[in-house]
Biopython code that builds the backbone (N, CA, C, O; Angstrom):
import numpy as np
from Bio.PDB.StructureBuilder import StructureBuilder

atoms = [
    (1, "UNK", "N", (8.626, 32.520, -46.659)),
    (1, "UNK", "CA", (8.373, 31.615, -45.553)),
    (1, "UNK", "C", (9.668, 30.894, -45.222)),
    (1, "UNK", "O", (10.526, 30.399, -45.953)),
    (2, "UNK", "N", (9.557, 30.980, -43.950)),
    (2, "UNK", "CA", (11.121, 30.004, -43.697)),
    (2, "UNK", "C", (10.596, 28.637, -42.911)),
    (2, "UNK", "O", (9.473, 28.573, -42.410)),
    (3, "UNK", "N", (11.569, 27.548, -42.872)),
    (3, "UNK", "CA", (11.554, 26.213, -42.623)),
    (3, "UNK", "C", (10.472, 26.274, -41.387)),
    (3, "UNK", "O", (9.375, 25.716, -41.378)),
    (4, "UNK", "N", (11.012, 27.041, -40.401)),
    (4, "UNK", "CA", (10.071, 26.389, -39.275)),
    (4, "UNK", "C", (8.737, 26.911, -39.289)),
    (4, "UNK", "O", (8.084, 26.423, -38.366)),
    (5, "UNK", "N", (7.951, 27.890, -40.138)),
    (5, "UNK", "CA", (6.983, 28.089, -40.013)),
    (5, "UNK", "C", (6.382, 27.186, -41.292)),
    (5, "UNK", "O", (5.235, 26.865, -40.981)),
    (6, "UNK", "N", (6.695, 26.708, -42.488)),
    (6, "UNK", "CA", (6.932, 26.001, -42.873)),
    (6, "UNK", "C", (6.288, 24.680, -41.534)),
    (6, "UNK", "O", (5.176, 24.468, -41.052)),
    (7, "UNK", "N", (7.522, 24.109, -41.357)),
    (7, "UNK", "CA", (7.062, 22.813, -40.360)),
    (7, "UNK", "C", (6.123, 22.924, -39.357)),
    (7, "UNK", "O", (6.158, 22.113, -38.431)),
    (8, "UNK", "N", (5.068, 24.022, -39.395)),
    (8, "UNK", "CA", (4.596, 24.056, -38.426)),
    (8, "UNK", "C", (3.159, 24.230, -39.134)),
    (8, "UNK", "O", (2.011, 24.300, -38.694)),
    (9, "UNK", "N", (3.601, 24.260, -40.142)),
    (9, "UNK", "CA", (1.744, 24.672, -41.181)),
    (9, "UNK", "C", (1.854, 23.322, -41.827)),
    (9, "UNK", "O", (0.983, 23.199, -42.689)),
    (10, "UNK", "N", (2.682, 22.188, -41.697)),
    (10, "UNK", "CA", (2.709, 20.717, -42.667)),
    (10, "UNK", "C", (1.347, 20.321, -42.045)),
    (10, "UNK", "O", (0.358, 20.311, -42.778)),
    (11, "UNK", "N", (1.237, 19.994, -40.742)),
    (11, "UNK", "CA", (0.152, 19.752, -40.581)),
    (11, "UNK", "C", (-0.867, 19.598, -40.689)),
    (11, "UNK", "O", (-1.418, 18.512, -40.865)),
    (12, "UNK", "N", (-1.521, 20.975, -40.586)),
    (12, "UNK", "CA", (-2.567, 21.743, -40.858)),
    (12, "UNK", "C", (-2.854, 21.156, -42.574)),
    (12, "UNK", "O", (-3.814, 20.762, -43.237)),
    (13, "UNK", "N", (-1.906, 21.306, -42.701)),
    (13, "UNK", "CA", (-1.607, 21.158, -44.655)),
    (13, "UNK", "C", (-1.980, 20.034, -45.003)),
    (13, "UNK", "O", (-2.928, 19.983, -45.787)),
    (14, "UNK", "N", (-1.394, 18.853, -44.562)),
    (14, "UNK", "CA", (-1.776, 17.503, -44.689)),
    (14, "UNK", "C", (-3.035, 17.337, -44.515)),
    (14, "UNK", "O", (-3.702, 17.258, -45.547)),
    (15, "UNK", "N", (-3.473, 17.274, -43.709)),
    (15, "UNK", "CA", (-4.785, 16.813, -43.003)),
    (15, "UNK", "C", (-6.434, 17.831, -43.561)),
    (15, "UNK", "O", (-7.638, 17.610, -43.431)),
    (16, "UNK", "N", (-5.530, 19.074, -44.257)),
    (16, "UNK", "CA", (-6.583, 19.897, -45.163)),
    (16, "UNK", "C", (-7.222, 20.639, -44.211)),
    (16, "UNK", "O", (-8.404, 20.830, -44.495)),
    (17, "UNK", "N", (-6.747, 21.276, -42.857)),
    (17, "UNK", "CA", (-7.059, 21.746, -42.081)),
    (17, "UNK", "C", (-6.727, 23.393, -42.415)),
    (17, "UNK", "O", (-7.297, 24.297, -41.804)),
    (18, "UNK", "N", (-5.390, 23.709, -43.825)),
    (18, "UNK", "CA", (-5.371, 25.104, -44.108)),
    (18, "UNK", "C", (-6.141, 25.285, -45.374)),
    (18, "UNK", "O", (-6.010, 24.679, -46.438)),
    (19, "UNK", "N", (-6.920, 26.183, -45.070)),
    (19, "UNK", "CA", (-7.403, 26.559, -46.199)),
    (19, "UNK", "C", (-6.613, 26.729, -47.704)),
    (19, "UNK", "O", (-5.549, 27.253, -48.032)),
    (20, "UNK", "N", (-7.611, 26.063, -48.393)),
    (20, "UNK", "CA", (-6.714, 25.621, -49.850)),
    (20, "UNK", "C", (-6.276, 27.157, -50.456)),
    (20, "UNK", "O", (-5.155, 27.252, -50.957)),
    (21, "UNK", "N", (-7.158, 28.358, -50.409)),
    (21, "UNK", "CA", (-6.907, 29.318, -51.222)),
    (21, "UNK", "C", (-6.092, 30.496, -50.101)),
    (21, "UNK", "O", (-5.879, 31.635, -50.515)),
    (22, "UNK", "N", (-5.771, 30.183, -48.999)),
    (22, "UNK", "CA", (-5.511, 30.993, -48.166)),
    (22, "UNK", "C", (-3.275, 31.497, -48.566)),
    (22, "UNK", "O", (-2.489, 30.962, -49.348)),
    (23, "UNK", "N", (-3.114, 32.447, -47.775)),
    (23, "UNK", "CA", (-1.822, 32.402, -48.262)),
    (23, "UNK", "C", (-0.695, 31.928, -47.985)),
    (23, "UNK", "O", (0.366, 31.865, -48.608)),
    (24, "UNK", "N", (-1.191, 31.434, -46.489)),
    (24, "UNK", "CA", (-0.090, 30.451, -45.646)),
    (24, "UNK", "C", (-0.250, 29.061, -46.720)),
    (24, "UNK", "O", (0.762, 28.363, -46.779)),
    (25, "UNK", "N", (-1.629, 28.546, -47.697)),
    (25, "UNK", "CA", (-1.572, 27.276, -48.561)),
    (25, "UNK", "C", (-0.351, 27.864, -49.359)),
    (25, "UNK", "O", (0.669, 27.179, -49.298)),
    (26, "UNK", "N", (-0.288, 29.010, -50.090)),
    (26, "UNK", "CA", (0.196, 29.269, -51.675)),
    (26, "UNK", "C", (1.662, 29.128, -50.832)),
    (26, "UNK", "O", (2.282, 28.138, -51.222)),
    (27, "UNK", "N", (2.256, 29.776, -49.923)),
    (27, "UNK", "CA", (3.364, 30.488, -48.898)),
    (27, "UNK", "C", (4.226, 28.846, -49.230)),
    (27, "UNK", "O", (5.229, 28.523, -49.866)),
    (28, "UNK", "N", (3.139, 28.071, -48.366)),
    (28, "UNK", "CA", (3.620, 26.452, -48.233)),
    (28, "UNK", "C", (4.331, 25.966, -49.590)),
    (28, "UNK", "O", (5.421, 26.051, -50.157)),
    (29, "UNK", "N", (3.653, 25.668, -49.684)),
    (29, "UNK", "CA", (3.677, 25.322, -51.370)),
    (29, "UNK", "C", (4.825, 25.789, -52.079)),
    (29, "UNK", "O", (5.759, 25.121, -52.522)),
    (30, "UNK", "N", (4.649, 26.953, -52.127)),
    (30, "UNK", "CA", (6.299, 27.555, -52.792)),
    (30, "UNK", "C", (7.550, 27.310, -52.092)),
    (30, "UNK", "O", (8.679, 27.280, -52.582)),
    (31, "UNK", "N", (7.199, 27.138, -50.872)),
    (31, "UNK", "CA", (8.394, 26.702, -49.787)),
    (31, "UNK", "C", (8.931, 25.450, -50.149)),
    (31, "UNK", "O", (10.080, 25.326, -50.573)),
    (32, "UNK", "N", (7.864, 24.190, -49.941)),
    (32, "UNK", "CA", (8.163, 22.859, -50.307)),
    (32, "UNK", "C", (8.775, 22.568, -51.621)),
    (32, "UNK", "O", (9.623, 21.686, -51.759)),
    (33, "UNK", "N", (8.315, 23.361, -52.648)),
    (33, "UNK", "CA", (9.137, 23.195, -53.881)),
    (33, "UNK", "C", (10.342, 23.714, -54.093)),
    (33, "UNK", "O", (11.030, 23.331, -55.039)),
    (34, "UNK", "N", (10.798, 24.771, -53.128)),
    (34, "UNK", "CA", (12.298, 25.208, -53.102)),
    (34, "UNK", "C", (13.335, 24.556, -52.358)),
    (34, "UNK", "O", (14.498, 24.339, -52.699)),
    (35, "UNK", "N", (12.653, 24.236, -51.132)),
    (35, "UNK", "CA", (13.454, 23.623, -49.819)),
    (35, "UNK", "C", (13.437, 21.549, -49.927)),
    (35, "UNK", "O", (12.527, 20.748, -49.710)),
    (36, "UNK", "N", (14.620, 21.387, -50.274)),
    (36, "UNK", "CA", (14.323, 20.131, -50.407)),
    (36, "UNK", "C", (14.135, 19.146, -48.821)),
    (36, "UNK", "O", (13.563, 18.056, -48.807)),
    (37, "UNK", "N", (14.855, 19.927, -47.341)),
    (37, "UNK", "CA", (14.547, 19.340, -46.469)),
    (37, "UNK", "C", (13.309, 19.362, -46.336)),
    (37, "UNK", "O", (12.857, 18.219, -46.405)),
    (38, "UNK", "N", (12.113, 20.562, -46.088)),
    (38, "UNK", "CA", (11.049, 20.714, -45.782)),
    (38, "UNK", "C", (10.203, 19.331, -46.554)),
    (38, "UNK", "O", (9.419, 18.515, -46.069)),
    (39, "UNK", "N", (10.739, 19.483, -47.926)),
    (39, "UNK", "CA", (9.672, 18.685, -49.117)),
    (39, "UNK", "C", (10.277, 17.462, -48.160)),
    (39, "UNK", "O", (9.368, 17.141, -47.394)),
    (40, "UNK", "N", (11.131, 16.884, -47.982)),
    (40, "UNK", "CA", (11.730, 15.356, -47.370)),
    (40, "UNK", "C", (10.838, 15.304, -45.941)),
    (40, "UNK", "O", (10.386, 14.258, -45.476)),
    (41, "UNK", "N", (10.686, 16.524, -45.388)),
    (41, "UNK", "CA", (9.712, 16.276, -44.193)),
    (41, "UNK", "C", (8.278, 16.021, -44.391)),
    (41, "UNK", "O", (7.792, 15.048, -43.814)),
    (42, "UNK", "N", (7.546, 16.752, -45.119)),
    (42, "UNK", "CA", (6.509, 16.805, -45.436)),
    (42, "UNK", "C", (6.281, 15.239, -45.924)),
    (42, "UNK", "O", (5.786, 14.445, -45.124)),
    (43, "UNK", "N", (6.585, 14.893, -47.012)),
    (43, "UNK", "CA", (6.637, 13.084, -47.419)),
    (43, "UNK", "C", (6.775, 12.450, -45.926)),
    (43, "UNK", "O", (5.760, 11.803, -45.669)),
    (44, "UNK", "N", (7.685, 12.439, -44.904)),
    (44, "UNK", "CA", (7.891, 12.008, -44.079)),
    (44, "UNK", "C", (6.387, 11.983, -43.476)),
    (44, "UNK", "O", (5.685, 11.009, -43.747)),
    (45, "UNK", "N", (5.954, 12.859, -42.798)),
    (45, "UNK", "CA", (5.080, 13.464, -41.780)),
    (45, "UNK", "C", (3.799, 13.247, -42.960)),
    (45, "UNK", "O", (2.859, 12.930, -42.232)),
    (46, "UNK", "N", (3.361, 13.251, -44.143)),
    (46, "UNK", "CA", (2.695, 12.749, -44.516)),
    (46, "UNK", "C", (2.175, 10.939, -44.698)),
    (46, "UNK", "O", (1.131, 10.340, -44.956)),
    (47, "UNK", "N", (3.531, 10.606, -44.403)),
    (47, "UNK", "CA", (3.300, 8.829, -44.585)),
    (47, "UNK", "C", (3.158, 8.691, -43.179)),
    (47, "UNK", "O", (2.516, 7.643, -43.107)),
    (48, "UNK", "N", (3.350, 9.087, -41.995)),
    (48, "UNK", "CA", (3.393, 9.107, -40.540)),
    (48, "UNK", "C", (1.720, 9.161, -40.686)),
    (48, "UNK", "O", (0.989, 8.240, -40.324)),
    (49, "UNK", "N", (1.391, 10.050, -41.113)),
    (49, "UNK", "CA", (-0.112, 10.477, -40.296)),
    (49, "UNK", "C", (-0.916, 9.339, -41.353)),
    (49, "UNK", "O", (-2.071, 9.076, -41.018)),
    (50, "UNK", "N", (-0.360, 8.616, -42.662)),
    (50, "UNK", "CA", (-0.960, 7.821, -43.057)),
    (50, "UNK", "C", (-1.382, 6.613, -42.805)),
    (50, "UNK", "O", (-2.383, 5.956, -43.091)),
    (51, "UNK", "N", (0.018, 6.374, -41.943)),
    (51, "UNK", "CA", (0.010, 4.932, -41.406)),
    (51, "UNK", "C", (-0.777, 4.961, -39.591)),
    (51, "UNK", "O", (-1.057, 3.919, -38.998)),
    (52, "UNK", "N", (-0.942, 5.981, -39.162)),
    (52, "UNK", "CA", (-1.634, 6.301, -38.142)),
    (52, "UNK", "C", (-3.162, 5.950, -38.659)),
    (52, "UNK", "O", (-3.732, 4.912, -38.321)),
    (53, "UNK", "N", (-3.618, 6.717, -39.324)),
    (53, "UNK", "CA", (-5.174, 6.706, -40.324)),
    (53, "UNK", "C", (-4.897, 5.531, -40.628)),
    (53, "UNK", "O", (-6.073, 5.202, -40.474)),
    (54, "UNK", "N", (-4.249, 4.260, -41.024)),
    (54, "UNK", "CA", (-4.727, 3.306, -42.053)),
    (54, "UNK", "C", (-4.922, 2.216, -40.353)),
    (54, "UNK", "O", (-5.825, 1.384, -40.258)),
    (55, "UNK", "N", (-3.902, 2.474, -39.202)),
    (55, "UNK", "CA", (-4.059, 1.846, -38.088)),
    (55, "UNK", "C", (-4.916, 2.475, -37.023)),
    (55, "UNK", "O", (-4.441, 2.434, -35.888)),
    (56, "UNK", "N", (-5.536, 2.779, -37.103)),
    (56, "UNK", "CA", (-6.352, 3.789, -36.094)),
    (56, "UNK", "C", (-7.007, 2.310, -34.982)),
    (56, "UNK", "O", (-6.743, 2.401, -33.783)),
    (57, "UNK", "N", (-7.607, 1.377, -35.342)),
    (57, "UNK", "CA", (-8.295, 0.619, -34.523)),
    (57, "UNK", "C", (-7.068, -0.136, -33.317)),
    (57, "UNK", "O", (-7.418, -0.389, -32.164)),
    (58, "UNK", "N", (-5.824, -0.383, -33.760)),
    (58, "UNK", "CA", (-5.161, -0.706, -33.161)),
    (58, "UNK", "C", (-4.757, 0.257, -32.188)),
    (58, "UNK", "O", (-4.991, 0.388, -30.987)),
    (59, "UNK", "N", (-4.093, 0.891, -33.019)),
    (59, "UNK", "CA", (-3.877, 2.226, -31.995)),
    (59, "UNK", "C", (-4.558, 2.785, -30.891)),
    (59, "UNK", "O", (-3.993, 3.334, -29.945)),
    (60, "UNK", "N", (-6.122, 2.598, -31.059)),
    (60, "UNK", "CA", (-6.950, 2.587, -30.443)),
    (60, "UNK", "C", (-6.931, 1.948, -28.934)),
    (60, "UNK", "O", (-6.746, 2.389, -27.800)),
    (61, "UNK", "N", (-7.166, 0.919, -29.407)),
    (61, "UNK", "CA", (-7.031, -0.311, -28.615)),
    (61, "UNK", "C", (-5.701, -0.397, -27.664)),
    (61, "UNK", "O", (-5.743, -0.501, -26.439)),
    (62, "UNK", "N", (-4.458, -0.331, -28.495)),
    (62, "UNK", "CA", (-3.007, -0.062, -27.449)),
    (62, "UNK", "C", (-3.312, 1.022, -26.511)),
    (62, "UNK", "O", (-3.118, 0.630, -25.360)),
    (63, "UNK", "N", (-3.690, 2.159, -26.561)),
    (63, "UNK", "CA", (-4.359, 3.528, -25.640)),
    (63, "UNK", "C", (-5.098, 2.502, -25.002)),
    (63, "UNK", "O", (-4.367, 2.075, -24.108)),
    (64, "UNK", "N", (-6.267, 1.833, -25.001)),
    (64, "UNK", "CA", (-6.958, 1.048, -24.051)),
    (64, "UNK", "C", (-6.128, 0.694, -23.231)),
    (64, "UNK", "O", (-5.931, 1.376, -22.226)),
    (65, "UNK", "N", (-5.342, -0.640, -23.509)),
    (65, "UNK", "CA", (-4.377, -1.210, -22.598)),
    (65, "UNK", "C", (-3.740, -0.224, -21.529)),
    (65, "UNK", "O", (-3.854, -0.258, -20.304)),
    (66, "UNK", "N", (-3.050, 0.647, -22.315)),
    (66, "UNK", "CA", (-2.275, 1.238, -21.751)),
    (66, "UNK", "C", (-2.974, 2.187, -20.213)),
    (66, "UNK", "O", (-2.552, 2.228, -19.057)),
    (67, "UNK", "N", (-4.009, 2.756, -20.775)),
    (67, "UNK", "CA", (-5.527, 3.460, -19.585)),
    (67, "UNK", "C", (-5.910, 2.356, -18.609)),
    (67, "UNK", "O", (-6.078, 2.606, -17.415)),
    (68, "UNK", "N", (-6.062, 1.000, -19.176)),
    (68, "UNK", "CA", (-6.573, 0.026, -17.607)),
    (68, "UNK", "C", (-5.228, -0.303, -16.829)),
    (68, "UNK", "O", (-5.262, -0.688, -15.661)),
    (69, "UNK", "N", (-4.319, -0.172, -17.368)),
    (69, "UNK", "CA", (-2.862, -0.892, -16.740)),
    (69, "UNK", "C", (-2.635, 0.324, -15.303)),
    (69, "UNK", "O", (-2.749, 0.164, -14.088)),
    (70, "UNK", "N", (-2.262, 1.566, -16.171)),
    (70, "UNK", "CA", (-1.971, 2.563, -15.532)),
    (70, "UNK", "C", (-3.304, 3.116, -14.423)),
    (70, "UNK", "O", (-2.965, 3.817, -13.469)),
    (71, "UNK", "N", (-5.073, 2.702, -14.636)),
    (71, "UNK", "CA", (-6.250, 2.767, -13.920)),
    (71, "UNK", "C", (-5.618, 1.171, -12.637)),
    (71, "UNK", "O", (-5.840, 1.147, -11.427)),
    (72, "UNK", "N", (-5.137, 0.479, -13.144)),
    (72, "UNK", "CA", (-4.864, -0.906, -12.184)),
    (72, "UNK", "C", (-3.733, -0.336, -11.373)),
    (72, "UNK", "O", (-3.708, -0.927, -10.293)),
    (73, "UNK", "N", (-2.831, 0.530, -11.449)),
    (73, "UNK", "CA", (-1.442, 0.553, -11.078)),
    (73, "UNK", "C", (-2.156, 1.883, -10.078)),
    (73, "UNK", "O", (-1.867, 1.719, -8.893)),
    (74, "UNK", "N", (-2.784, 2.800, -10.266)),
    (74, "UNK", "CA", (-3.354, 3.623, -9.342)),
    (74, "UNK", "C", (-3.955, 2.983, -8.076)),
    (74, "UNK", "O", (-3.657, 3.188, -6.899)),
    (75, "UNK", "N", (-5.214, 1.851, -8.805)),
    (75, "UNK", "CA", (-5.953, 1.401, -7.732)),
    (75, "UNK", "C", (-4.367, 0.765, -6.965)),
    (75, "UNK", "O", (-3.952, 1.614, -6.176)),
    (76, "UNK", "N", (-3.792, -0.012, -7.003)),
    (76, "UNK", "CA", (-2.467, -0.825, -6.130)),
    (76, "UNK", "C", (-2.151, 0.374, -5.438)),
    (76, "UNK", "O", (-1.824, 0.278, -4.255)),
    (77, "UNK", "N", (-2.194, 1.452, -5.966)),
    (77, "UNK", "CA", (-1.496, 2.526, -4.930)),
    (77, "UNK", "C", (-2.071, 2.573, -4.091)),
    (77, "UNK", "O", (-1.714, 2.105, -3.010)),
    (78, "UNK", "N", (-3.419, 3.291, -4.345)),
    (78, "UNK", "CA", (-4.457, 3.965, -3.496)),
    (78, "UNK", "C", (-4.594, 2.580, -2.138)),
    (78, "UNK", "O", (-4.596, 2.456, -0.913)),
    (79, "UNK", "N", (-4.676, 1.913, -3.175)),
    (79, "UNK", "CA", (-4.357, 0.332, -1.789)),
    (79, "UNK", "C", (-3.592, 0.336, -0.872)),
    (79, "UNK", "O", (-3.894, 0.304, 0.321)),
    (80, "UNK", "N", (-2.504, 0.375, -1.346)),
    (80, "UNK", "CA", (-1.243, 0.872, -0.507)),
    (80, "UNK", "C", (-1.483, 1.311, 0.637)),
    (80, "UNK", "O", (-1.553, 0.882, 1.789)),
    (81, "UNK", "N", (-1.658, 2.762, -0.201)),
    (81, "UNK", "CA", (-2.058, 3.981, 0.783)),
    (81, "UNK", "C", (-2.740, 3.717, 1.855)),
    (81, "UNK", "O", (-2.134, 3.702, 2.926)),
    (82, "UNK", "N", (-4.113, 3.457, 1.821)),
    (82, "UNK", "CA", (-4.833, 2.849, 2.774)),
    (82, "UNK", "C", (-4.196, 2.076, 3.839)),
    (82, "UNK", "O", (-4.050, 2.465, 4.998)),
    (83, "UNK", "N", (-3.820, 0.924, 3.346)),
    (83, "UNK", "CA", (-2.919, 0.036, 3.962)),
    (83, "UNK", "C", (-2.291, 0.849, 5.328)),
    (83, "UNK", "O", (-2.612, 0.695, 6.506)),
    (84, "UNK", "N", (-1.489, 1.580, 4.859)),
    (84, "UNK", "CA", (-0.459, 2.402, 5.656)),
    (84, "UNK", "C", (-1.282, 3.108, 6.649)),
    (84, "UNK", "O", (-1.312, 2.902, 7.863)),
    (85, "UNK", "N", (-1.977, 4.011, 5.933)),
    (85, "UNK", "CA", (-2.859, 5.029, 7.106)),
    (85, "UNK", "C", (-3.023, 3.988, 7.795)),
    (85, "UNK", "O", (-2.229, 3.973, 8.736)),
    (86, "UNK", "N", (-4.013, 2.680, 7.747)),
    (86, "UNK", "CA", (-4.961, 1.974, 8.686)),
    (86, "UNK", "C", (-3.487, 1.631, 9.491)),
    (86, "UNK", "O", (-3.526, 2.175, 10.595)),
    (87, "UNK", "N", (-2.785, 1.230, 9.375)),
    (87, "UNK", "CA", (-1.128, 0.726, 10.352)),
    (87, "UNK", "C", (-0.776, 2.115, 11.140)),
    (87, "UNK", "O", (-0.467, 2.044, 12.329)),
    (88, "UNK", "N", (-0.830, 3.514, 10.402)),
    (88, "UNK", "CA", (-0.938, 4.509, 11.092)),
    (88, "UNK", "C", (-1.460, 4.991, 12.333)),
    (88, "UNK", "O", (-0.954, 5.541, 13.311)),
    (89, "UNK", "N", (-2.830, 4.563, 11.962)),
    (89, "UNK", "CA", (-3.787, 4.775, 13.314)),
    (89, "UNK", "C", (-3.730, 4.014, 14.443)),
    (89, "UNK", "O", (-3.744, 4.341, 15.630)),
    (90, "UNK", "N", (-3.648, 2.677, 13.767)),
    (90, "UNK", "CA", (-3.264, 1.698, 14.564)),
    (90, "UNK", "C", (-2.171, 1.873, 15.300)),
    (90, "UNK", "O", (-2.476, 1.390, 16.390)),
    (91, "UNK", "N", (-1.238, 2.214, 15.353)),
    (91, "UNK", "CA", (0.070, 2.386, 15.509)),
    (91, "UNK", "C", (-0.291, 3.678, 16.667)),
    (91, "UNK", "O", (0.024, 3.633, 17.856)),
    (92, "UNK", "N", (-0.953, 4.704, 16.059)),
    (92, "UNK", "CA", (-1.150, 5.669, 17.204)),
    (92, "UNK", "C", (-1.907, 5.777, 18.271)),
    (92, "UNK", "O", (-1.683, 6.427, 19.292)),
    (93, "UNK", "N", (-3.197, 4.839, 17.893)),
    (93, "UNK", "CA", (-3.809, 4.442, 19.060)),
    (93, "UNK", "C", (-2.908, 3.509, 19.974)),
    (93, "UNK", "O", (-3.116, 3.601, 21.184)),
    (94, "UNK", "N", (-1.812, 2.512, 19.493)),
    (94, "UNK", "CA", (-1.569, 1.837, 20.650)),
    (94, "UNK", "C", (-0.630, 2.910, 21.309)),
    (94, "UNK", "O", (-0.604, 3.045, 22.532)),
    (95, "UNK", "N", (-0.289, 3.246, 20.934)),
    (95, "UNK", "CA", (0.859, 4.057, 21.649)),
    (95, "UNK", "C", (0.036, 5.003, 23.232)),
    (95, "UNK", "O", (0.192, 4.960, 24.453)),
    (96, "UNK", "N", (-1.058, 5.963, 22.019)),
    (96, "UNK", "CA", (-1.661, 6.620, 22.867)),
    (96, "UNK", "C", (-2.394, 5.943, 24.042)),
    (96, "UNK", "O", (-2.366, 6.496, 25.142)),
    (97, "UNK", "N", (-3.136, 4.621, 23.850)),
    (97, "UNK", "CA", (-3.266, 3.659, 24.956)),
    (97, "UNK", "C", (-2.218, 3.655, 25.843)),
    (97, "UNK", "O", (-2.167, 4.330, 26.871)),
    (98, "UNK", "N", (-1.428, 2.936, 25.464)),
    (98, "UNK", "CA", (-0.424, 2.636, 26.125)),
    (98, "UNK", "C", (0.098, 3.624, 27.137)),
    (98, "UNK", "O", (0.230, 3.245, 28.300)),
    (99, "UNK", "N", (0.458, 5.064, 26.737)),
    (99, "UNK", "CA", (0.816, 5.760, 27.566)),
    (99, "UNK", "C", (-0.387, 6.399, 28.765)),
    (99, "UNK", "O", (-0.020, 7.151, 29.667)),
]
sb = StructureBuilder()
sb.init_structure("model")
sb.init_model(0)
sb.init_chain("A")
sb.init_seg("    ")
for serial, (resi, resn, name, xyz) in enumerate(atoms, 1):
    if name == "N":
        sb.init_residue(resn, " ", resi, " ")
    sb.init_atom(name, np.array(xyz, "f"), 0.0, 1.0, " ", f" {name:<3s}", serial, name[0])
structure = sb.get_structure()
């Protein structure tokens, strides 16, 4: 197994998503104990997804914020928008009056 397939099964690995007896588990495994970057990633990317799991409600919650801000910043558009068309029409009816 080399590094990047390696970094691409940590995942799966962490989270117990590869099967424990399968051969991409055993493959891993022998990798991490040879390769000292991989093993330095894996610790890495294991304390990452820990501190994600131990904060989940916050995290949660920041995604909230972040969904009404960006739902508020649409509606201002769509406002906008409106805005303009209605000055649009307006704008073309006088004209078309006019002439």
């Amino acid at each position: 197994m080399n590094c990047k397939e390696a970094i691409i099964l940590l995942g799966p690995y962490i989270t117990g998503d590869l099967e424990s007896k399968s051969y991409e588990n055993f493959a891993l495994e022998a990798h991490l104990r040879t390769c000292k970057a991989c093993a330095v990633e894996y610790v890495e990317f294991k304390e990452t997804i820990k501190f994600i799991n131990d904060n989940k409600a916050e995290f949660t919650e920041a995604f909230k914020n972040v969904e009404n801000k960006e739902a508020a910043a649409n509606m201002r558009k769509i406002r906008i928008i409106r805005f303009v068309v209605k000055i649009s029409v307006a704008a073309c009816l006088f004209i078309g009056i006019s002439l």
